[in-house]
C-alpha positions in Angstrom: 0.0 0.0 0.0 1.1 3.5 -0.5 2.4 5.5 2.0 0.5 8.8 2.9 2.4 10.7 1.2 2.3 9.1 -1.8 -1.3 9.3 -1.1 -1.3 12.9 -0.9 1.0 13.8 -3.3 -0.4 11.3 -6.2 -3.2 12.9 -5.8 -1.7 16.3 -7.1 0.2 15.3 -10.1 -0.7 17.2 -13.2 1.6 15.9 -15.4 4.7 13.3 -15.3 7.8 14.6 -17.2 9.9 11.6 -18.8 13.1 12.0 -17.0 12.5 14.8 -15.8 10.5 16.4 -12.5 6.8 15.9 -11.5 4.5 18.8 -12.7 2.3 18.9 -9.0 -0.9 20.9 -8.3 -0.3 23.5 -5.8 -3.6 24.2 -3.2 -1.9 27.0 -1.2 0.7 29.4 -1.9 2.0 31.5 0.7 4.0 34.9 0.5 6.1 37.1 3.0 8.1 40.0 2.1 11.6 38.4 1.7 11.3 36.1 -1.4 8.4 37.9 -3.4 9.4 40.8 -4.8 11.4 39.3 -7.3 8.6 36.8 -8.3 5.9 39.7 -8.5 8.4 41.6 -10.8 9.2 38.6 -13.1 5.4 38.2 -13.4 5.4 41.9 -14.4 7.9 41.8 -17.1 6.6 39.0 -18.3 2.8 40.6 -18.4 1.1 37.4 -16.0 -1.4 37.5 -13.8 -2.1 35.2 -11.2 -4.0 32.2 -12.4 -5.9 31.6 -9.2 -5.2 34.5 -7.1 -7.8 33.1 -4.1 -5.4 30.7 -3.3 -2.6 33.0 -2.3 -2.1 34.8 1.1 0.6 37.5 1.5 1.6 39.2 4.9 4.7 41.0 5.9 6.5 39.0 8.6 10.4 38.7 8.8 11.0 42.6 8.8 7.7 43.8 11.1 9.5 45.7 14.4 7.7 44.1 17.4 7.0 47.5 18.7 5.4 51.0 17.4 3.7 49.0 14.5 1.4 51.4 13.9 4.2 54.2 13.2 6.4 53.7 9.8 9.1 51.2 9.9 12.2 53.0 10.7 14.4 51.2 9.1 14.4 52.1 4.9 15.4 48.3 3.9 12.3 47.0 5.8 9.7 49.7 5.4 10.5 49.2 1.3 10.5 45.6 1.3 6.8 45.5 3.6 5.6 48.2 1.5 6.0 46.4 -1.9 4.3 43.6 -0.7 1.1 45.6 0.1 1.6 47.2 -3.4 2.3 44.0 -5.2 -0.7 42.3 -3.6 -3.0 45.3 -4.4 -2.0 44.8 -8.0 -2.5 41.3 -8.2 -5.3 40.9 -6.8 -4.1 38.7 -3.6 -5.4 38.7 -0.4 -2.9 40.9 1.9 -3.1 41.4 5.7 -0.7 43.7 7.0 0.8 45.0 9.6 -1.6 45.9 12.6 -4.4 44.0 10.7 -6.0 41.5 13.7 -5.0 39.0 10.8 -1.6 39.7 10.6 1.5 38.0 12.0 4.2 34.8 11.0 2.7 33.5 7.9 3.3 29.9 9.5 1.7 30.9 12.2 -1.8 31.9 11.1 -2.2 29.9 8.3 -3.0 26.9 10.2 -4.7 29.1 13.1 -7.4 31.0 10.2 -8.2 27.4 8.8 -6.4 27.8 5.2 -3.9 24.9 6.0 -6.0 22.2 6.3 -5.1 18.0 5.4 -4.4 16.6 2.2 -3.3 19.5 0.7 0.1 20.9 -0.9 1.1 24.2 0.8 4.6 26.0 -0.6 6.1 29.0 0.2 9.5 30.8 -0.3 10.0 29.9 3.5 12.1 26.8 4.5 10.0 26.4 7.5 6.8 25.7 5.4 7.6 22.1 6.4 5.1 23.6 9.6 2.1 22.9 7.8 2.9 19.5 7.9 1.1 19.2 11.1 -2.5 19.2 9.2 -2.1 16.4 7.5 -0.6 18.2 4.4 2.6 17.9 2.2 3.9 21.4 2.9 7.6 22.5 1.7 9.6 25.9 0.8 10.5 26.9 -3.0 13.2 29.0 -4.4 11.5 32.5 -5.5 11.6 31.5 -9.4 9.4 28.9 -7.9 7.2 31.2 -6.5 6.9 32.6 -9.8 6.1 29.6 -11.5 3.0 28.7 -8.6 1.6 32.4 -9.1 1.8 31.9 -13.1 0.3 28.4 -13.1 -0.5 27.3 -9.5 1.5 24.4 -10.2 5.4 23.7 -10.0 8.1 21.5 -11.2 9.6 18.8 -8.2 11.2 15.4 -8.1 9.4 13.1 -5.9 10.9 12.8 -2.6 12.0 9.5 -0.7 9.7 8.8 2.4 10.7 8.4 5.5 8.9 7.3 8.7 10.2 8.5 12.3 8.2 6.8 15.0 8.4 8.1 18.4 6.9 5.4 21.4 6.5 5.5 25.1 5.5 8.6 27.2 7.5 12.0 27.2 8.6 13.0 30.9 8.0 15.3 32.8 9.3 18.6 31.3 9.7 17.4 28.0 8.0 18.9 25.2 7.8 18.8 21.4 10.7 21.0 21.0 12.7 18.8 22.9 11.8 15.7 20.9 13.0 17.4 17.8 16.2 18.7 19.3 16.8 15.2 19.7 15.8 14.0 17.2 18.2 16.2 15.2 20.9 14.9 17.7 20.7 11.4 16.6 20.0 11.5 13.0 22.2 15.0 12.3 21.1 18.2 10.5 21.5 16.4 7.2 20.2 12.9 8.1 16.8 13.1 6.2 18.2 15.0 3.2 16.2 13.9 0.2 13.3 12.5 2.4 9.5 13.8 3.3 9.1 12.7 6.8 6.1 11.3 8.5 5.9 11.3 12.4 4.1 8.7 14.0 3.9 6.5 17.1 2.2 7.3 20.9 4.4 10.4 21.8 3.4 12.3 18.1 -0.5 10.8 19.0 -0.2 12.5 22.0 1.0 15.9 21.4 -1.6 18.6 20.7 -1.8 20.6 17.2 0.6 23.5 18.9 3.3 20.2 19.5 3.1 19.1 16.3 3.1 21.9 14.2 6.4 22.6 16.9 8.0 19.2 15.6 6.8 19.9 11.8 8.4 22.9 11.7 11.6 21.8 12.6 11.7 18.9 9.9 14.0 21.1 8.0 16.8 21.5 10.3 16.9 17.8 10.1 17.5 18.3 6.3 14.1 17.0 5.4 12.1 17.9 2.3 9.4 18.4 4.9 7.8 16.7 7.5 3.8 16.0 8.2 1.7 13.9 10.8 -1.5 11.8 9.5 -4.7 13.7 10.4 -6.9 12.6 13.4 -9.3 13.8 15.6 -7.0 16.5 17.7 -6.6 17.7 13.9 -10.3 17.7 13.1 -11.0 19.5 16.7 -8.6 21.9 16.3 -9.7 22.9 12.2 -13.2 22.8 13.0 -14.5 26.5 13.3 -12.1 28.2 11.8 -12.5 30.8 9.4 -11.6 29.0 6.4 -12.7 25.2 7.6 -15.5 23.8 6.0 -18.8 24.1 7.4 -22.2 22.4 7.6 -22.4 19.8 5.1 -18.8 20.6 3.5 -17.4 20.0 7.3 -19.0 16.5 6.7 -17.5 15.6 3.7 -14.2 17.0 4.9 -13.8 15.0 7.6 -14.7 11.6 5.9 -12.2 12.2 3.3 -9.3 13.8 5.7 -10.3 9.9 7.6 -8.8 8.4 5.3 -5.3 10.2 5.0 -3.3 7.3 7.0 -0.8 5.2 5.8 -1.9 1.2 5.5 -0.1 -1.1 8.0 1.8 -2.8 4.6 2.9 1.0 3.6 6.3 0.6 2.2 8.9 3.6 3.7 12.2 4.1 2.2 14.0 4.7 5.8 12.2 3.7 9.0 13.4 5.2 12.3 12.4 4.1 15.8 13.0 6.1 19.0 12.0 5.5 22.9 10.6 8.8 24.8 12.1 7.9 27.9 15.5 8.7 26.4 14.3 12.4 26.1 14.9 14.8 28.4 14.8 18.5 28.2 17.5 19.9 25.3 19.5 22.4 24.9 22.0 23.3 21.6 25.6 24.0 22.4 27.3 24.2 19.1 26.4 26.5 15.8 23.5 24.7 14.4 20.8 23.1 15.5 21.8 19.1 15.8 24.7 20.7 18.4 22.7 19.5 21.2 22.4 17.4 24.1 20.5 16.7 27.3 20.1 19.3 30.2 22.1 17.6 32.2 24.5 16.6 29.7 28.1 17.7 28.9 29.2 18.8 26.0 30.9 16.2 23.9 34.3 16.6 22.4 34.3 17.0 18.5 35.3 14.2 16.1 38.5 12.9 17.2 41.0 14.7 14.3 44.5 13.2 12.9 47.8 14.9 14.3 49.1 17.9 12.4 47.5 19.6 9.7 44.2 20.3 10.6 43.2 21.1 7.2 42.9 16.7 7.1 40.9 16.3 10.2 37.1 15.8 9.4 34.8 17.9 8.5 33.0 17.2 12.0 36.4 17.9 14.1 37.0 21.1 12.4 33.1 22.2 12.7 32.8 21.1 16.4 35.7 23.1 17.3 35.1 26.1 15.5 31.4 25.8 16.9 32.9 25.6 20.4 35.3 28.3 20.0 32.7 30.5 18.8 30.4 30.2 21.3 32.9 30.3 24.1 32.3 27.0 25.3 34.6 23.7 25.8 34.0 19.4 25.7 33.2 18.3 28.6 31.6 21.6 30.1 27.9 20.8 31.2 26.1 24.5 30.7 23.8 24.2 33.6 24.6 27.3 35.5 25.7 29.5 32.3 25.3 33.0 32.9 22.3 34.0 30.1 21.8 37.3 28.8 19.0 37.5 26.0 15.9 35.3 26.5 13.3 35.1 23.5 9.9 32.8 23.5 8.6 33.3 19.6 9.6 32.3 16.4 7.0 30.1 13.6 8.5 27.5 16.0 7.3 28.1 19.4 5.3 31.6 18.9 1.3 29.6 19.9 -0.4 30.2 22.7 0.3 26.6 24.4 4.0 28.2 24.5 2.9 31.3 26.3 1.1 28.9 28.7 4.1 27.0 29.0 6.5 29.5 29.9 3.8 31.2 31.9 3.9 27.9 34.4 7.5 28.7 35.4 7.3 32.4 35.3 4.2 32.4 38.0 4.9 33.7 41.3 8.8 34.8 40.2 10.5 37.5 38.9 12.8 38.1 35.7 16.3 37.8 36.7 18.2 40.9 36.9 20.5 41.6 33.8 18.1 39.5 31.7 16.6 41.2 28.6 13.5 39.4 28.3 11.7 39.1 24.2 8.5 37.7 24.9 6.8 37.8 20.7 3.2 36.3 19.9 3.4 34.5 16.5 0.0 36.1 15.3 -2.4 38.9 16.6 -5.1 36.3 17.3 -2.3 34.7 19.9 -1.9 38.4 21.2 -5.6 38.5 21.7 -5.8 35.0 23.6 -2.8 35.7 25.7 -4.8 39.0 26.8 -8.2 36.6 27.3 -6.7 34.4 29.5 -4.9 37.1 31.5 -1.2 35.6 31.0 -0.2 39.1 29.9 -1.1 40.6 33.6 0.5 37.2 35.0 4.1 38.2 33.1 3.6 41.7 33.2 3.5 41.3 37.5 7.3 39.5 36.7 8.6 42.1 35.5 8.1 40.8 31.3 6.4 42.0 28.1 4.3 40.9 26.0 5.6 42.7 22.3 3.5 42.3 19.1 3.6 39.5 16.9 6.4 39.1 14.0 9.1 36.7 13.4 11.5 39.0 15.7 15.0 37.6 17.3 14.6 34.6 15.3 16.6 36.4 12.9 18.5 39.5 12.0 15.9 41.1 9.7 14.5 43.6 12.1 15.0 45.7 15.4 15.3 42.5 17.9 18.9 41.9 17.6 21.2 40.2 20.6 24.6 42.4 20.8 27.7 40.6 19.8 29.2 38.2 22.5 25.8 38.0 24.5 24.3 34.6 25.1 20.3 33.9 24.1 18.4 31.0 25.2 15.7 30.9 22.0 12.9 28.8 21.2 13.3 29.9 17.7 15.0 27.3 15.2 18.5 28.2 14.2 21.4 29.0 15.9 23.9 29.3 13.5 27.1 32.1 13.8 25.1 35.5 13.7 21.6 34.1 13.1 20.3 36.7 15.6 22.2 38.9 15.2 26.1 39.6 14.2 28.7 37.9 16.5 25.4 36.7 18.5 25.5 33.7 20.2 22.6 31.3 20.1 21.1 28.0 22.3 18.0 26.6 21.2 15.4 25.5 23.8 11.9 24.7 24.8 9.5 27.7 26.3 9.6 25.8 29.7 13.6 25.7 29.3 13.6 29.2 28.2 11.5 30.5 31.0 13.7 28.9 33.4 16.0 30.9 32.3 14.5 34.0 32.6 13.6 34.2 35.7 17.4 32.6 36.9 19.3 34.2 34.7 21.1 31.3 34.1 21.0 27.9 32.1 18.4 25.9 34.8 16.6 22.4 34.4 13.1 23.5 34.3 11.8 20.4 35.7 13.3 22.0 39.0 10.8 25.0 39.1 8.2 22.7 38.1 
């Protein structure tokens, strides 16, 4: 029997090109700031329109400040690049919600939370971390912007088929352990470049367990992983969380939805080409230590040494003994050092990857009844305004605000270098965002990736702390 995603992505092809790539039927294209302008313009040299303009959703993300958003950008590369993306939607004829818009915020973020992601579909975007709407039961992945192009010309786009790959996760997750950790270590053990080539499904009793926050967590990070993308078969936490929603099907069409989105599974004889098995009681909370994201190990860990390297010319040690080092020299660090009790400087809960409201609840936990360390500078960024809106409903906002935190408006932020949320050079950030390579947030910036509970910990210690300790 097919796998699901052979299911899925069958179901899409247009056309098969004889040696060539698959011509595949595009449901959803989504556009940010960054990687559109030069797909709008090639569209207007060319004299295109958009063939099915309804499927398309644009919003300004990766440069938004997280403050003052109702005042012009200050910045002149950001202001331009938000601005054309208004002006290139109004002439297209795409649907646009911009900044301050109660729509607005990370494009990865409020697709799935407005009901336009929803199973069986093919989502792209000129966004690695596209592999987030994976989570609904769709085959979701990022494209080059001459991709981009090619979607808004013909709402399809040329791809080879990936391989498929199954990662099943048993057992029960401790206590303390979230769906960020499980990707941090799942990075770990199979490397940043382990699923290269391969579309991954998640499955087993952790992945059934986790709610649609945790798995669009674990989607998301598919990528750093080197994966094509990475999805989880629908089920009912999928059709509870969709139902409602401004784009989910309703009455009758809700019906139908659901009967067909039953039947997105893979069969028990589904043929992978990689299988992976891991137990949940080897996971404990994570933290990075190195420059990218697989540069991690257990809380209570120590770092290990790099690749052992020959004597002499270090030009012939490998690649992994010359990358390990330079990581650890970079980030100030040494084998063998365990980083529980590391001075932290920067804290930022946000990001496409841990940016929901489950997050704010989660970081919320260990903030109540204590107070932001002193020295700390504290980001705390809502992936959407609709996350803004519950925070403020369920009074978490008055909660951080009485420890001394604040709650910023929504945009992709410290995750990156695009816009005013920048760590200083030679400060330390514990991020739940999803990269931590050399400069990522900012130049000479240096970055550890963890969960919201591990980041809150943080916070309010100032230091690298075990969260299952303030728990």
């Amino acid at each position: 029997m097919n796998t699901l995603f052979d299911k899925i992505w069958d179901k899409h092809v247009v056309q098969m090109v004889d040696d060539g790539p698959t011509q595949l039927y595009i449901d959803r294209l989504y556009c940010h700031e960054v990687t559109s302008p030069q797909a709008f313009e090639g569209m207007r040299q060319r004299g295109l329109r958009c063939f099915r303009p309804d499927h398309i959703y644009c919003m300004p993300d990766h440069n938004t400040p997280t403050h003052d958003q109702d005042k012009p950008i200050a910045d002149p590369v950001s202001r331009e690049q938000v601005e054309t993306l208004a002006r290139n939607a109004q002439e297209f004829g795409i649907t646009h919600y911009g900044m301050m818009s109660p729509d607005n915020g990370i494009i990865h973020v409020v697709g799935p939370e407005k009901g336009l992601s929803l199973p069986g579909m093919t989502i792209v975007c000129g966004d690695s971390h596209t592999s987030t709407h994976g989570a609904m039961g769709a085959v979701a992945f990022g494209i080059g912007t001459s991709e981009v192009e090619m979607v808004m010309a013909s709402q399809c786009i040329l791809q080879q088929k990936p391989r498929s790959m199954r990662i099943t996760i048993n057992g029960t997750l401790g206590k303390g352990v979230t769906a960020k950790d499980v990707a941090l270590y799942l990075m770990a053990q199979i490397t940043t470049s382990g699923a290269t080539g391969y579309f991954i499904e998640y499955a087993g009793d952790v992945v059934s367990a986790l709610s649609m926050e945790g798995r669009l967590t674990l989607c998301n990070l598919s990528i750093e992983m080197g994966a094509r993308g990475g999805f989880i078969a629908p089920d009912e936490t999928t059709f509870a969380y969709i139902k409602g929603r401004e784009f989910a099907p309703k009455g009758a069409e809700w019906d139908k939805a659901v009967a067909y989105w039953k039947t997105l599974k893979s069969g028990p004889d589904a043929v992978f080409d990689r299988e992976l098995t891991f137990d949940a009681k080897d996971i404990e909370p994570r933290i990075t230590y190195g420059t990218n994201p697989g540069m991690g190990i257990g809380i209570t860990e120590s770092i290990p040494a790099p690749l052992s390297s020959p004597e002499g010319d270090t030009t012939e040690a490998p690649a992994g003994a010359v990358g390990g080092a330079r990581a650890l020299a970079y980030m100030g660090f040494e084998a063998g050092q365990k980083l529980l009790g590391t001075k932290v400087d920067y804290v930022f809960l946000g990001a496409c990857t841990n940016g929901r409201i489950e997050d704010f609840r989660a970081f919320a936990s260990i903030v109540k009844g204590r107070q932001k360390a002193d020295g700390v500078t504290a980001w705390l960024v809502p992936g959407s305004w609709a996350v803004d809106k519950q925070i403020r409903e369920e009074g978490l906002d008055k909660l951080l605000e009485a420890s001394g935190f604040e709650i910023r408006q929504p945009g992709c932020s410290a995750c990156l270098a695009m816009n005013d949320d920048k760590v200083p050079a030679g400060c330390l950030c514990v991020s739940t965002s999803n990269r931590n390579f050399e400069g990522r947030q900012g130049p000479g910036s240096r970055t550890i990736l963890a969960s919201p509970l591990t980041a809150a910990a943080a916070a309010v210690t100032g230091e690298i702390t075990d969260p299952r300790t303030l728990m």
